[in-house]
Legacy VTK file of the C-alpha trace (Angstrom):
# vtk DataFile Version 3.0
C-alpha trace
ASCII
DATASET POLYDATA
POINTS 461 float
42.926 -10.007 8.985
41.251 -12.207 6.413
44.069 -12.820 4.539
45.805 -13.580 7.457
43.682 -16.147 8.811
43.359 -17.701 5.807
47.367 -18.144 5.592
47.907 -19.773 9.030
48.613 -23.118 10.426
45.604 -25.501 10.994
42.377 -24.768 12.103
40.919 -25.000 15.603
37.360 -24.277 16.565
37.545 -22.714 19.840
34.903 -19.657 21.732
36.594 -18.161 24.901
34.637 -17.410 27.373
34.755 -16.273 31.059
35.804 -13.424 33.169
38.857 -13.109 30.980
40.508 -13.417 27.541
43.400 -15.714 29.127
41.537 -17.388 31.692
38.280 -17.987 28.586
41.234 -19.377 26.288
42.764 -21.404 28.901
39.407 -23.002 30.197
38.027 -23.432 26.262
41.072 -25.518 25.614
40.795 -27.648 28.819
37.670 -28.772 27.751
38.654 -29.595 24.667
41.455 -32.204 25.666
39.517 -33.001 28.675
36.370 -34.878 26.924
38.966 -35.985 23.836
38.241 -33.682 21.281
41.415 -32.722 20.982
43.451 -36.494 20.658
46.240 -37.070 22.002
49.100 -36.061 20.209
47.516 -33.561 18.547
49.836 -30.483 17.446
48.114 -27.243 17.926
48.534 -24.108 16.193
51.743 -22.062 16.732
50.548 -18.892 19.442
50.972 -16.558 16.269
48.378 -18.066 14.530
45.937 -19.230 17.153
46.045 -15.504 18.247
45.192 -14.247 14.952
42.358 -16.748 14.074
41.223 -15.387 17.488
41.811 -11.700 17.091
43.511 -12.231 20.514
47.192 -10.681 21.413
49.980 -13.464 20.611
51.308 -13.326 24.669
47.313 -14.338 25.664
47.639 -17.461 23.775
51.164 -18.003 24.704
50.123 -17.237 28.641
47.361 -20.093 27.946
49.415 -22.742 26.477
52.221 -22.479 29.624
49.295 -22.674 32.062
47.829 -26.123 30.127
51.478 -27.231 29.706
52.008 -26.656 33.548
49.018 -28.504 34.548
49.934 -31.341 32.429
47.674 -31.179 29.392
50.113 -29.686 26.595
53.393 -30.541 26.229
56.055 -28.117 24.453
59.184 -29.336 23.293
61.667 -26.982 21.236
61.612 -28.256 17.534
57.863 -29.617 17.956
55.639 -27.300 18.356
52.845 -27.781 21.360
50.816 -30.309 21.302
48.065 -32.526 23.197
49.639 -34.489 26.027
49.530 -38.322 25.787
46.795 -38.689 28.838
43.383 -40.219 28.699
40.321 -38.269 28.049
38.420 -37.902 30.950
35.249 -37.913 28.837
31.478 -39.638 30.030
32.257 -43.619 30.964
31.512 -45.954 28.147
30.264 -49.225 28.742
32.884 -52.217 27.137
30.790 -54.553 24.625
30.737 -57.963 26.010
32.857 -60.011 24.263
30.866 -62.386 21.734
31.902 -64.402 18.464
30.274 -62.940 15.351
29.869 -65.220 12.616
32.056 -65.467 9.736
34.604 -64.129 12.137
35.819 -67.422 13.282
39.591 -68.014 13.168
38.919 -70.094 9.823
36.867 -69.152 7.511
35.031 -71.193 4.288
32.198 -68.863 3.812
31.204 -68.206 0.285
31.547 -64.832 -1.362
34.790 -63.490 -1.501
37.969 -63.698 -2.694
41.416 -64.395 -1.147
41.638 -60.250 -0.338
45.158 -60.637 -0.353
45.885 -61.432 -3.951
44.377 -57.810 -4.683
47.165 -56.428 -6.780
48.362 -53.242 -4.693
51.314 -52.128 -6.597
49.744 -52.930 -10.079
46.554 -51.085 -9.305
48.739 -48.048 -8.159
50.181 -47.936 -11.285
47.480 -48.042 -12.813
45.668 -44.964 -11.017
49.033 -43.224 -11.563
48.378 -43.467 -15.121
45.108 -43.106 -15.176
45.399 -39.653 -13.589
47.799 -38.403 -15.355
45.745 -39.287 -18.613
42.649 -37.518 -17.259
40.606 -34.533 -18.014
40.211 -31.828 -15.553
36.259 -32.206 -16.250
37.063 -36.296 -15.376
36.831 -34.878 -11.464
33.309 -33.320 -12.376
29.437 -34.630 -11.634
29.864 -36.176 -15.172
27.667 -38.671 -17.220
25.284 -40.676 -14.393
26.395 -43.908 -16.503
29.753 -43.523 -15.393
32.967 -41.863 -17.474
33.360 -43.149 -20.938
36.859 -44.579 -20.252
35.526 -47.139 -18.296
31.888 -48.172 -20.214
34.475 -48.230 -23.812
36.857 -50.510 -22.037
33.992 -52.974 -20.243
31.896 -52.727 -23.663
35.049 -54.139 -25.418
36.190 -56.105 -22.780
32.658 -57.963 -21.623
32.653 -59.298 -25.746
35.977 -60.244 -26.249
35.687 -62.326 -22.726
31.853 -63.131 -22.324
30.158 -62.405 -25.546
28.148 -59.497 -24.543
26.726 -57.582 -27.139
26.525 -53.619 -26.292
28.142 -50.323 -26.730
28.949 -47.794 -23.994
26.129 -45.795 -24.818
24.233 -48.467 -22.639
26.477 -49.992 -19.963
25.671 -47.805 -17.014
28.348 -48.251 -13.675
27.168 -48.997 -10.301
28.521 -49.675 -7.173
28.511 -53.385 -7.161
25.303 -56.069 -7.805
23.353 -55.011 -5.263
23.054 -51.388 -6.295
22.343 -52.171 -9.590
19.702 -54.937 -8.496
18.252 -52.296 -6.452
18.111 -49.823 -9.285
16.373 -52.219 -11.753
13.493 -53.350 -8.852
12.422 -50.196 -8.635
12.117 -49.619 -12.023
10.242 -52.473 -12.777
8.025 -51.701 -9.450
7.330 -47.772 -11.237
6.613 -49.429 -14.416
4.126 -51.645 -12.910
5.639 -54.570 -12.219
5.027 -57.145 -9.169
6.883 -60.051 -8.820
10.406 -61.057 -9.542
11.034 -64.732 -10.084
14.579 -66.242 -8.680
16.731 -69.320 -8.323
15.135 -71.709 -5.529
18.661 -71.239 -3.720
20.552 -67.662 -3.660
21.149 -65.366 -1.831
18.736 -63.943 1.375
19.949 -60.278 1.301
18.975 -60.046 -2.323
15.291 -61.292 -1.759
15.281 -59.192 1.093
16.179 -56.221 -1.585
13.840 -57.073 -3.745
11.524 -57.056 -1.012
12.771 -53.377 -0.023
11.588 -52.496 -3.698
7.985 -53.381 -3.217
8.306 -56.192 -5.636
7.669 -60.200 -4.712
9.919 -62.874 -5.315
8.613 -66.637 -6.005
10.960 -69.404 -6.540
11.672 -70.831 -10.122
11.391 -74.639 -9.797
14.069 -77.062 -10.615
14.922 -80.882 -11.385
18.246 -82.908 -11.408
19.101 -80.976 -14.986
19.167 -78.021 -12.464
17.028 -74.454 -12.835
13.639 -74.888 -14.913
14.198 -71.033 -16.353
11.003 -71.444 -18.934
8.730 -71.822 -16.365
8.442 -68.318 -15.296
4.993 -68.421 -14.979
3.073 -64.933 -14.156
6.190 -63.260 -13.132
7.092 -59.823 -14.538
10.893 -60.458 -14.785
13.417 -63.310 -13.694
16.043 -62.962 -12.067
19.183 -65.838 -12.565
22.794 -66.671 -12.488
23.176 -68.633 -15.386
27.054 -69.262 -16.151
27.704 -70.789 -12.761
24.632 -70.783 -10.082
25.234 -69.555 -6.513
25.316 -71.980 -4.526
24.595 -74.930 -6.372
27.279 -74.356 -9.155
26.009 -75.573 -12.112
25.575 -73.686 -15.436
22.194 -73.549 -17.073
21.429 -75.891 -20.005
21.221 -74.640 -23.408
17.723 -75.496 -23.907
16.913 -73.593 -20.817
18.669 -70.572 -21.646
16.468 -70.873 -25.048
13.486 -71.332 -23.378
13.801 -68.297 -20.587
14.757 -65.874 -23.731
11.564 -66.897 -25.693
9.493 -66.404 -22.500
11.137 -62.180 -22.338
10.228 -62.289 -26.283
6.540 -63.738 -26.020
5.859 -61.396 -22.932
8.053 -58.942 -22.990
9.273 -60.093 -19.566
12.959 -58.930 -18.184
15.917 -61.189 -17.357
18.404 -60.205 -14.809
21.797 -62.200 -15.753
23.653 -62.161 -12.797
27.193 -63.370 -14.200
28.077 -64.585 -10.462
31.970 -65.538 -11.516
32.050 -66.327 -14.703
35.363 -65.485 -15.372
36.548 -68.879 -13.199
36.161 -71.799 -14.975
38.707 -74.447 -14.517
37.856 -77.670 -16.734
36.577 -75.937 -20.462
36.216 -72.497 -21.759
34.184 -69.719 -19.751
30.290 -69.839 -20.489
29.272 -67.525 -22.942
26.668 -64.313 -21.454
23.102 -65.276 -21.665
22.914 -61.254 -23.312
24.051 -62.512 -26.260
20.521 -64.211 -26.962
18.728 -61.231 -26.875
20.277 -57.925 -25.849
16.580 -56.313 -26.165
15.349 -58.583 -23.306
18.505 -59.055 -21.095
20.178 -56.881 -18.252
23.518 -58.625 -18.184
24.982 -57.500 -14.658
28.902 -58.091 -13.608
31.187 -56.320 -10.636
35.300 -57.047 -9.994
33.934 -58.128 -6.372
35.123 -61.503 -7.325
38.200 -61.038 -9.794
39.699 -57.862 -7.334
37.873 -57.027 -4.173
34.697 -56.397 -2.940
36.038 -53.423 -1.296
36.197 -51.224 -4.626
32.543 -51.115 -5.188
32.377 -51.214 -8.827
30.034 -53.006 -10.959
28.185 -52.506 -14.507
24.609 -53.121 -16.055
24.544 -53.867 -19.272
21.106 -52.462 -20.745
18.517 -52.933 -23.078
18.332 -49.377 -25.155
14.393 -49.450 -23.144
15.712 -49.468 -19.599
18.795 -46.603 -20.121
17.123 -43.468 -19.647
14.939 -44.566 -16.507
18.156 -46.209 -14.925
20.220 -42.828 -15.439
17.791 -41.280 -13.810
18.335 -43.044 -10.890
21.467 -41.629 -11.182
23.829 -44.585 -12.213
27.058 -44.186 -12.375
27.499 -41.020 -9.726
27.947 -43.443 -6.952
30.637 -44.667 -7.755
34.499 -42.694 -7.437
35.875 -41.341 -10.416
39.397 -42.427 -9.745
38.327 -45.976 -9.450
36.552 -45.865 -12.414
39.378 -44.413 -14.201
41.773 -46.688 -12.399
39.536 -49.914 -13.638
39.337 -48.407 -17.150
43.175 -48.411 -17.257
43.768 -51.712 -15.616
41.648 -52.709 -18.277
42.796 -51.650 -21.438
46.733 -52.119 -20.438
46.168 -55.839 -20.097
46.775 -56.272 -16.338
43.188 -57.417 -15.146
43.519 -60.082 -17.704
47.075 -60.992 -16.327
45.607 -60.567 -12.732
42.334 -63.023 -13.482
44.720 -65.401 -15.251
47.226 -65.433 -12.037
44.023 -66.022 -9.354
42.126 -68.796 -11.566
45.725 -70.842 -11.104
45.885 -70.247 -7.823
42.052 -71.448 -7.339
42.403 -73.721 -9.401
44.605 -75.362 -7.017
42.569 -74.969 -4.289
39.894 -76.182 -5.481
42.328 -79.218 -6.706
43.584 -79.667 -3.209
40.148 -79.320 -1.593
39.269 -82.616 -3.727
42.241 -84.695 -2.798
41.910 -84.068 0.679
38.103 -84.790 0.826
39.290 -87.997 -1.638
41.525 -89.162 1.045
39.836 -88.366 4.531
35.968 -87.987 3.895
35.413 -90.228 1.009
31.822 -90.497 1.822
31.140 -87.066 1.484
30.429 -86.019 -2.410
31.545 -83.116 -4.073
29.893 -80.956 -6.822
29.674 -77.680 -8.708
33.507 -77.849 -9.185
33.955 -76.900 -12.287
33.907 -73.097 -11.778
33.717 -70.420 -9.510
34.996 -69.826 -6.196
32.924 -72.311 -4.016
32.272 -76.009 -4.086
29.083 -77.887 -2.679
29.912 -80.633 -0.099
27.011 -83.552 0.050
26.442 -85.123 3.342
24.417 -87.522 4.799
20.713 -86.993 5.318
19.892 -85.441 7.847
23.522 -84.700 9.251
24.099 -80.591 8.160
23.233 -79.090 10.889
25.557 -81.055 13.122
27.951 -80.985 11.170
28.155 -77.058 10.538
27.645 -77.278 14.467
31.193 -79.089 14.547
33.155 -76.833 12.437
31.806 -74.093 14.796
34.252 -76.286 17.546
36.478 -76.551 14.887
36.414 -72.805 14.868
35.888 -72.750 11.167
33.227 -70.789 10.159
30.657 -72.661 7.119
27.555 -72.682 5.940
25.380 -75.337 4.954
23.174 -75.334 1.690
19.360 -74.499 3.409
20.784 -71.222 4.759
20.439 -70.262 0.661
17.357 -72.415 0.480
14.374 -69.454 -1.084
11.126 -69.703 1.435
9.092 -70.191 -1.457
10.694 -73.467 -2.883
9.108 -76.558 -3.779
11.784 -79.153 -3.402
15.131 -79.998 -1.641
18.666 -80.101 -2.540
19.159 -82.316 0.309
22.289 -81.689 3.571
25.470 -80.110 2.215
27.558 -77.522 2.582
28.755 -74.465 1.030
32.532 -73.964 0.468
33.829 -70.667 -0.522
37.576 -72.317 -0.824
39.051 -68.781 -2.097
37.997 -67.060 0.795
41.248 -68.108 3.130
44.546 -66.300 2.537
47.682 -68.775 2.048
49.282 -69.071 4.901
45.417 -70.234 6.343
44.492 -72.694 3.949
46.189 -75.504 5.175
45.148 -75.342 9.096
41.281 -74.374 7.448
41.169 -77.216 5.496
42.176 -79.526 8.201
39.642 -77.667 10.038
36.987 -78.875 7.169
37.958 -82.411 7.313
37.785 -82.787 11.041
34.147 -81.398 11.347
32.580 -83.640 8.308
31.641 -87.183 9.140
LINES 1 462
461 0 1 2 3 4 5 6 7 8 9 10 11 12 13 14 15 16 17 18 19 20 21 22 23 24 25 26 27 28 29 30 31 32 33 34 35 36 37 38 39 40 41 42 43 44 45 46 47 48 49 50 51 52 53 54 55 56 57 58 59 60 61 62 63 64 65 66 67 68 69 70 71 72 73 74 75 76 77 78 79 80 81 82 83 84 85 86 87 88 89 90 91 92 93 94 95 96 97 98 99 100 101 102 103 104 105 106 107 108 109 110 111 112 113 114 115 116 117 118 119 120 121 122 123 124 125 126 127 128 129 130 131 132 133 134 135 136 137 138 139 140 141 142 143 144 145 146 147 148 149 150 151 152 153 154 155 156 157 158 159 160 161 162 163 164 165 166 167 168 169 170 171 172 173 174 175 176 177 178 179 180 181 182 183 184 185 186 187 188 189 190 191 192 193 194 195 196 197 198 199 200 201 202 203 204 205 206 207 208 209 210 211 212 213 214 215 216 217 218 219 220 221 222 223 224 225 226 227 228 229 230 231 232 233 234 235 236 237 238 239 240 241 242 243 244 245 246 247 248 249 250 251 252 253 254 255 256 257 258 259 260 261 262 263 264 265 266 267 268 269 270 271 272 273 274 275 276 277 278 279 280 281 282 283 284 285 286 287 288 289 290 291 292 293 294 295 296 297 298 299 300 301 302 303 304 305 306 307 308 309 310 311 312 313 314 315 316 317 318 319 320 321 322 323 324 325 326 327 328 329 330 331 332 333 334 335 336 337 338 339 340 341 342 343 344 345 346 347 348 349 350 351 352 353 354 355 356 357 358 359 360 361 362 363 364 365 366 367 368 369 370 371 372 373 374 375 376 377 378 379 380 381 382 383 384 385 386 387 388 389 390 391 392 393 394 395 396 397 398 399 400 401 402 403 404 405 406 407 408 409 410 411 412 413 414 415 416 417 418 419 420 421 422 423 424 425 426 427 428 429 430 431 432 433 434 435 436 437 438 439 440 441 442 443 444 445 446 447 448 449 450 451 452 453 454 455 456 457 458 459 460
């Protein structure tokens, strides 16, 4: 009977009950459709192999289905099999949301932070998890190393210094499932080691102060001047936290002599820097700013995901690691959150040359964006002054003083979706950027851009 059960058609959980096997049957799968947990449509087992799942005779489950067909909740066609009648579950009333407008949901959008989703590259990343599974090692599909599988950390290591000038091995590149996991990961490793406070960029990003926060640790806000983020002046901070080849939002890249002075601040105190490498595989006008890892490799956590260059939706990112700070973060666990096919998948689309050929083909098509975003603004807001253009997926738009919130209140009537520049604005900051807005240009699809940057234009003053 084991066997037997084991052999047959799919599995349904049902218990008879009642004053008989047919009548228990019949009224078990009633129910069952009745409050939807059966769908409709569903194909149910053939009577032969309900009745032996059940250790019921095959003409009691036959007897049951005819009833339930004959009251309208089965339907048996010759060819098909029985299955769950297309009928509404009569299961306890729900109550329908009201209808309300979420934000970022508008019917154009210009927030920051992601790409155009549909430039992923479907058919060459199938390929390349075709390939990559063929390639792999039954023990690929085990728990593994917690810094990830070796195909991938070889092909980052040798792919983050050919592109950004990282110096590591994959010994200590551990995989995570995108910035904010591996943010998370290093906070509370500095918070068990003793650490307090984190210092950050005077604009960023909310959710990852509020992650810090999480962590136990304090953020304060690094000051800054017109040559953009004063990095040195870390003051009593245990480790810093910045975005140095092209800020978010603000968009510059930090000065030479600031990168020199944050580095000898980690060597003089043995303070931590956290290079979040927001983009930096977009620029437009010169060559791609080198890591900030490449100073010191002892003192620097160089982070990076393919949220930008693929999709957010793969979850995949990378630390780059100090030898100190590998054993604590594998055991954390690393790399085990992350799926093994997409690592493999990424380690392939690596090494065969098609992310490069992918990044190449989206930083023209950006590039042209951004290009048109200028000309239009050029042409029909002339007063309004753009900067931070010379990389990454987002542009800042200068207003007026005084004139950002109205004006993100008219794209809202615009139905464009936008956000100005003090929604990134840290609590702890001592001066102002001023009114502007934040463009995430990359974040429409094609056929949108057009109507969303006519949308743009008509909302700005």
């Amino acid at each position: 009977m084991a066997e037997r059960w084991a052999t047959f058609g799919i599995d349904l959980h049902l218990e008879p009950s009642g004053p008989g096997l047919r009548r228990g049957l019949t009224d078990a799968l009633r129910e069952a459709v009745r409050t939807g947990r059966l769908a409709p449509g569903t194909r149910l087992p053939s009577s032969r192999s309900l009745a032996a799942d059940l250790g019921l005779a095959r003409n009691t489950v036959a007897d049951a289905y005819a009833d339930l067909a004959a009251e309208g909740w089965l339907t048996a066609r010759q060819g098909s099999g029985t299955r769950v009648a297309d009928r509404a579950a009569a299961g306890p009333p729900t109550r329908r949301p009201s209808p309300r407008r979420t934000p970022g949901r508008l019917p154009y959008n210009l927030v920051p932070g992601t790409p155009d989703l549909a430039t992923f590259p479907r058919a060459a990343w199938l390929k390349a998890t075709r390939r990559a599974l063929a390639a792999a090692p039954h023990e690929a599909f085990g728990y593994g190393d917690p810094r990830g599988r070796p195909e991938l950390r070889t092909a980052l290591a040798d792919y983050l210094a050919r592109v950004r000038g990282v110096r590591t091995d994959p010994e200590r590149i551990v995989v995570c499932s995108g910035f904010a996991h591996g943010l998370q990961l290093l906070c509370e490793i500095l918070r068990a080691r003793g650490a307090r406070t984190l210092a950050v960029e005077s604009y960023g990003l909310d959710l990852h102060w509020d992650l810090v926060a999480r962590t136990g640790l304090t953020t304060t806000a690094l000051p800054f001047d017109s040559l953009g983020t004063r990095a040195g002046d870390v003051g009593a901070a245990d480790a810093v936290l910045l975005s140095p080849a092209h800020q978010f939002p603000l968009g510059g890249a930090l000065r030479p002599e600031r990168r020199a002075a944050v580095v000898d601040w980690a060597r003089r105190t043995g303070g931590l820097i956290l290079e979040d490498d927001y983009d930096g595989e977009f620029r437009y006008d010169r060559q791609a700013v080198g890591a900030l890892q490449n100073l010191d490799p002892d003192h620097v956590v160089h982070l990076g995901t393919a949220s930008k260059s693929l999709a957010p939706g793969l979850r995949l990112g990378w630390m780059v690691l100090p030898p100190s700070l590998v054993p604590d973060v594998v055991a954390h666990g690393g790399g085990r959150s992350v799926s093994v096919v997409e690592q493999l998948t990424l380690a392939e689309f690596l090494t065969s040359g098609a992310y490069d050929r992918h990044v190449r083909a989206v930083r023209l098509r950006y590039r042209r964006r951004r290009d048109s975003l200028v000309e239009a603004l050029a042409t029909r807001a002339p007063e309004v002054f753009i900067t931070g253009i010379a990389a990454g997926l987002h542009a800042v738009l200068r207003l007026p003083p005084g004139t950002e919130r109205s004006v993100v209140q008219a794209a809202t009537w615009q139905n464009l979706a936008v956000h100005g520049l003090s929604r990134y604005r840290h609590p702890g900051a001592g001066t102002t950027e001023g009114d502007a807005l934040v463009v995430g240009y990359a974040t429409p699809p094609d056929h949108a851009w057009a109507a969303t940057l006519d949308a743009l234009c008509r909302a700005l003053p």
